[in-house]
C-alpha positions in Angstrom: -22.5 28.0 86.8 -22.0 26.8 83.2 -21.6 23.5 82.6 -18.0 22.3 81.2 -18.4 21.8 77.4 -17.1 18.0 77.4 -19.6 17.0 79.9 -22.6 18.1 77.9 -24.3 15.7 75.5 -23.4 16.1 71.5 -26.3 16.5 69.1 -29.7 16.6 69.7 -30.8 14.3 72.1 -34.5 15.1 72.7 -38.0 16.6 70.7 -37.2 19.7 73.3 -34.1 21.0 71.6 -36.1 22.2 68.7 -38.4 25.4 69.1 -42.0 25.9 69.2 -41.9 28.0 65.5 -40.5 24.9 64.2 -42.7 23.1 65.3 -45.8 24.6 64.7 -44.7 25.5 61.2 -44.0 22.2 60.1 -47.9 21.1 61.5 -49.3 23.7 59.9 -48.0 22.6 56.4 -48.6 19.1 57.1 -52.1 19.8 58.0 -53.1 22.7 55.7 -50.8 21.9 52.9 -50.2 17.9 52.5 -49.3 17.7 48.7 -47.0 20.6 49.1 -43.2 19.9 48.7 -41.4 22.9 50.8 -37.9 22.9 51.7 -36.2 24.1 55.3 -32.9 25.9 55.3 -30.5 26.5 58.3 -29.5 30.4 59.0 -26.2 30.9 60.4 -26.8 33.7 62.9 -23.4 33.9 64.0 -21.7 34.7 60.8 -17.9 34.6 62.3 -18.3 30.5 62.2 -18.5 28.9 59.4 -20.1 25.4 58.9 -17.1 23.0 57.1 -18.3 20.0 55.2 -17.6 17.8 57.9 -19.6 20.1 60.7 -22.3 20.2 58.0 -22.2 16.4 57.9 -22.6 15.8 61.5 -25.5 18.1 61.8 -27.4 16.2 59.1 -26.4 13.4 60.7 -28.1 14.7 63.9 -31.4 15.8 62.2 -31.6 12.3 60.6 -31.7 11.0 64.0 -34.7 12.8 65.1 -36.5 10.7 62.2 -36.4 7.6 64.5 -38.1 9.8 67.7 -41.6 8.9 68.8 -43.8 11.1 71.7 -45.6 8.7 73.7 -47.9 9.3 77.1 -46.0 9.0 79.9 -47.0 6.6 82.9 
């Protein structure tokens, strides 16, 4: 059963909500291509919804707060 929207957790809260191309992607340029400047760029795969300034705002809000994420070892 789905959960109710208003009960789920706005933004991204974890490393996990990101995907595995991503991911590897962005370690393959850092590793193989240091002193290259590349730029990222969101796709709207739903077309009918449109981002407005202020939903765009909130989701770079949300990226810039995966800045302050570390991965540590657990216990």
């Amino acid at each position: 059963m789905d959960a109710p929207i208003a009960s789920l957790p706005e933004g991204i809260t974890s490393l996990l909500d990101t995907d595995l191309y991503k991911l590897t992607m962005q370690c393959c340029i850092l590793k193989f291509f240091p002193d290259v400047q590349v730029t990222y760029s969101f796709t709207n795969r739903t077309p009918e919804k449109k981002l407005s300034r202020a939903a765009f705002k909130w989701l770079q809000t949300q990226v810039d707060s995966t800045y302050s994420y570390n991965t540590a070892k657990a216990c």
